[in-house]
C-alpha positions as CSV (number, residue, x, y, z in Angstrom):
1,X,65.4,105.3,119.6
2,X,67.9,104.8,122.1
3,X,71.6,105.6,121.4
4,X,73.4,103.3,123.1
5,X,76.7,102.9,120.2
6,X,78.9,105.1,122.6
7,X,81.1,106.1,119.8
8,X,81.7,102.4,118.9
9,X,83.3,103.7,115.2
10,X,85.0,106.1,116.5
11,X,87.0,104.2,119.4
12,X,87.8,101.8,116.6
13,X,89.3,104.0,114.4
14,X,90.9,105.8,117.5
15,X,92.9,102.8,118.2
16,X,93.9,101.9,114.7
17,X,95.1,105.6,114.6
18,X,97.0,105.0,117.9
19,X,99.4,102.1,116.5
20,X,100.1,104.7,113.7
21,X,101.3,107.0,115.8
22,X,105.4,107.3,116.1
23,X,106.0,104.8,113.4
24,X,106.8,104.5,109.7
25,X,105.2,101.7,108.9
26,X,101.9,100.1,110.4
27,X,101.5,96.1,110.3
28,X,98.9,94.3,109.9
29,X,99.4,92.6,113.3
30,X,100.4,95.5,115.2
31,X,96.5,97.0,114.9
32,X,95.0,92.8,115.2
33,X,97.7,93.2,118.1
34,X,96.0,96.9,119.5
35,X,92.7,95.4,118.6
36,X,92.8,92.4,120.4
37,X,89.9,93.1,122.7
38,X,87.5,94.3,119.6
39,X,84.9,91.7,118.1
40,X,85.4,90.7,115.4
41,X,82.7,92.8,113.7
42,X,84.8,95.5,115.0
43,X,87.9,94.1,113.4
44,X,86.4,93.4,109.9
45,X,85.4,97.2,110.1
46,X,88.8,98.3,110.1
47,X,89.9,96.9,106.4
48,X,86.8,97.3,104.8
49,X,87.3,101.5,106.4
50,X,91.1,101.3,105.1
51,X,89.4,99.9,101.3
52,X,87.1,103.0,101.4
53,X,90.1,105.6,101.6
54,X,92.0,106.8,98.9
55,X,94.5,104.4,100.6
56,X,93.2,101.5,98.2
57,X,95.3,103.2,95.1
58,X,98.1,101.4,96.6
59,X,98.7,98.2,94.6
60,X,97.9,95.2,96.0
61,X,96.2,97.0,99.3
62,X,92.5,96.4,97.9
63,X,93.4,92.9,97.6
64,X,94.7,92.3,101.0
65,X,91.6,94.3,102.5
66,X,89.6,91.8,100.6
67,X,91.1,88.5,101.8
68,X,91.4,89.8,105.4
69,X,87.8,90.5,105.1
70,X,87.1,86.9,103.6
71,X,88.9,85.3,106.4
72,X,87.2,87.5,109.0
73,X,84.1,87.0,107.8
74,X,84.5,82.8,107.2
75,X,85.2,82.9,111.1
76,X,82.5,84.3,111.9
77,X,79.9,82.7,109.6
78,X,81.8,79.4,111.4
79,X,81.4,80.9,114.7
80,X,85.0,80.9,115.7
81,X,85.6,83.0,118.5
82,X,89.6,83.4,118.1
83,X,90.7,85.4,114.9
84,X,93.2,83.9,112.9
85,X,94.7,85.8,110.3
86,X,97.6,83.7,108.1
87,X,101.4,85.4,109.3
88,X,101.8,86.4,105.5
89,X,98.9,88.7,106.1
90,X,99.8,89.8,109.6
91,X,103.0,90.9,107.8
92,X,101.9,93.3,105.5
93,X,102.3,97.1,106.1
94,X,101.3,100.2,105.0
95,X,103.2,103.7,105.3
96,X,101.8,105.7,108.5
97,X,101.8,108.7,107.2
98,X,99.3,107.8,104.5
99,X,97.7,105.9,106.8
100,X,97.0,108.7,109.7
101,X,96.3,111.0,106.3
102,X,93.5,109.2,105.2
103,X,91.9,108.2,109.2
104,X,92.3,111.9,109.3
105,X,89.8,112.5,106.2
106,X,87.8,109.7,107.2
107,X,87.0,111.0,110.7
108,X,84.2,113.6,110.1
109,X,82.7,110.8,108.4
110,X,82.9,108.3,111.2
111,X,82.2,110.7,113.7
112,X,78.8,111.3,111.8
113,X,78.0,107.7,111.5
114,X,78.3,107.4,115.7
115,X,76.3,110.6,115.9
116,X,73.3,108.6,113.6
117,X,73.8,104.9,114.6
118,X,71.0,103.2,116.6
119,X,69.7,100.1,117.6
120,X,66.5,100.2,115.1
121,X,65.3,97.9,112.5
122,X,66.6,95.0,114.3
123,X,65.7,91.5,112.4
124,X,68.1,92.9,109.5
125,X,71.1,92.1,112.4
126,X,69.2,89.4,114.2
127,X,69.3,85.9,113.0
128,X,68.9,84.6,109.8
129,X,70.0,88.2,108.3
130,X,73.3,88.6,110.6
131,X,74.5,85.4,109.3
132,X,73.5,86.7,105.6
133,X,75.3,90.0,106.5
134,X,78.1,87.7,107.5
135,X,78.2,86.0,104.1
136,X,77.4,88.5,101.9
137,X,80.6,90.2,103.4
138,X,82.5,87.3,102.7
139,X,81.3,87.0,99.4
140,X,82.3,91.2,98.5
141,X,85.9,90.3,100.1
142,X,86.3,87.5,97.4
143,X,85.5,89.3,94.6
144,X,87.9,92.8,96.0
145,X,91.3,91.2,94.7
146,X,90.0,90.9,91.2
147,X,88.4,94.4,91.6
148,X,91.9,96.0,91.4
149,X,91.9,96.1,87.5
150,X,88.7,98.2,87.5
151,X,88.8,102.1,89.2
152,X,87.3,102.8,92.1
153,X,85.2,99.6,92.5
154,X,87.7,98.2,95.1
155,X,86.5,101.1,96.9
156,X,82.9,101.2,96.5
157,X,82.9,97.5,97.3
158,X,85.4,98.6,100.7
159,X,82.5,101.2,101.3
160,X,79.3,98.1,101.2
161,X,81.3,96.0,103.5
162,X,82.0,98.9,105.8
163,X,78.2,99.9,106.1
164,X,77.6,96.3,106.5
165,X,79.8,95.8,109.5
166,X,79.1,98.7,111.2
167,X,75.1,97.1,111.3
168,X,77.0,94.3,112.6
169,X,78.8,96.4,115.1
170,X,75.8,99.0,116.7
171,X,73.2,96.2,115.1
172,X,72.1,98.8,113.3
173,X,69.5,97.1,110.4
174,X,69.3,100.7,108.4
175,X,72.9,100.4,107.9
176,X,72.0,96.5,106.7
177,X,69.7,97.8,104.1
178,X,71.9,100.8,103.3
179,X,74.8,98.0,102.9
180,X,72.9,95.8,100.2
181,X,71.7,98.9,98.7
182,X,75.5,99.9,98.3
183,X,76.3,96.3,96.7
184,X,73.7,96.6,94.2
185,X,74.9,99.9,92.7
186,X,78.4,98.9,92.9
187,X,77.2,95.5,90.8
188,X,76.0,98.2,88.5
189,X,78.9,99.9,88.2
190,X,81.4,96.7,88.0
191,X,78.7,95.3,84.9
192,X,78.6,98.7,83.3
193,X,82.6,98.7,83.3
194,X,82.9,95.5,81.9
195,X,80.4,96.0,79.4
C-alpha cells in the first residue's frame, strides 16, 4: 500500500485552525471562505470533525453541523460542483478560543489518521458505494438536529460521518467500513436511549 494522502486531514484542519487565529469569533463563511479551494469531501469533513469535539455541548452547534452536512452532502449526491451553503448558516459562529481548544485535542488524532490512511479497499469509495457514502452522510446529518435531546449521540453520529468522509477524502474503503460500522453502534446506542 502506497501512501499517497500527503497529510490531507491534517492540512484541512490546519487551515480551519488558521481562520481561528487572531479572532474572537470564527464564522461559518470565513473557514467555506479559507476553504474555498478544498473539495467538498474536504469541506463536509470539517463539521462532521467540529460535531466529534466536546465543541458539540454548545446548544444548537450539533444541529448546524448536521444541516451543513445535509446540504453538503445533497450537493454532492446531485453532483453540484459549487457549494452553496444558505447565508443564515454562513452566519453562524462559534467562540475561537473553544474552537482552537478543541482542534488542539483533536490533532494527535488527526495526525494518526494521516499517518494510517491509504488508498486500499477501493470499491467501498468507487461507484455505487461513494454515492451510498454520500447518502448515508446525508441521511446521519438529518437525524443530528434531533440528536441534541439525547447525550453524546450528536457526537457519535459527528464521529460516523467524519470516518465516512475522510474515506471519501484519501478513498480510503477501511475507513468506509469503519464508518458504517460506527453508525450501527451509534443506532444502538440512540434505540437503547430511547428505550
Amino acid at each position: 500500500m502506497t501512501d499517497t494522502n500527503n497529510q490531507i486531514i491534517g492540512s484541512v484542519v490546519d487551515d480551519v485552525r488558521a481562520v481561528a487565529q487572531d479572532r474572537d469569533t470564527v464564522s461559518i463563511r470565513a473557514v467555506v471562505e479559507n476553504l474555498g479551494s478544498v473539495s467538498q469531501n474536504g469541506m463536509m469533513l470539517v463539521p462532521a470533525l467540529i460535531a466529534a469535539t466536546p465543541l458539540s455541548g454548545i446548544p444548537g452547534l450539533t444541529a448546524i453541523c448536521g444541516l451543513t452536512i445535509t446540504l453538503i452532502a445533497a450537493q454532492m449526491v446531485f453532483g453540484r460542483k459549487q457549494l452553496w451553503l444558505p447565508d443564515w448558516i454562513m452566519r453562524r459562529s462559534v467562540d475561537a478560543d473553544d474552537l482552537r481548544s478543541a482542534l488542539d485535542k483533536s490533532d494527535r488524532a488527526i495526525r494518526f489518521l494521516d499517518r494510517h490512511t491509504h488508498q486500499r479497499l477501493r470499491f467501498f469509495v468507487r461507484a455505487p458505494g461513494r454515492m451510498l457514502i454520500k447518502v448515508v452522510c446525508l441521511l446521519c446529518g438529518l437525524t443530528m438536529p434531533f440528536l441534541e435531546l439525547l447525550p453524546f449521540t450528536g457526537s457519535l453520529m459527528g464521529a460516523t460521518v467524519t470516518m465516512l468522509s475522510i474515506s471519501l477524502l484519501v478513498r480510503d474503503g477501511l475507513f468506509a467500513v469503519l464508518g458504517l460500522a460506527f453508525l450501527g453502534t451509534t443506532v444502538a446506542v440512540v434505540a437503547t436511549l430511547l428505550t
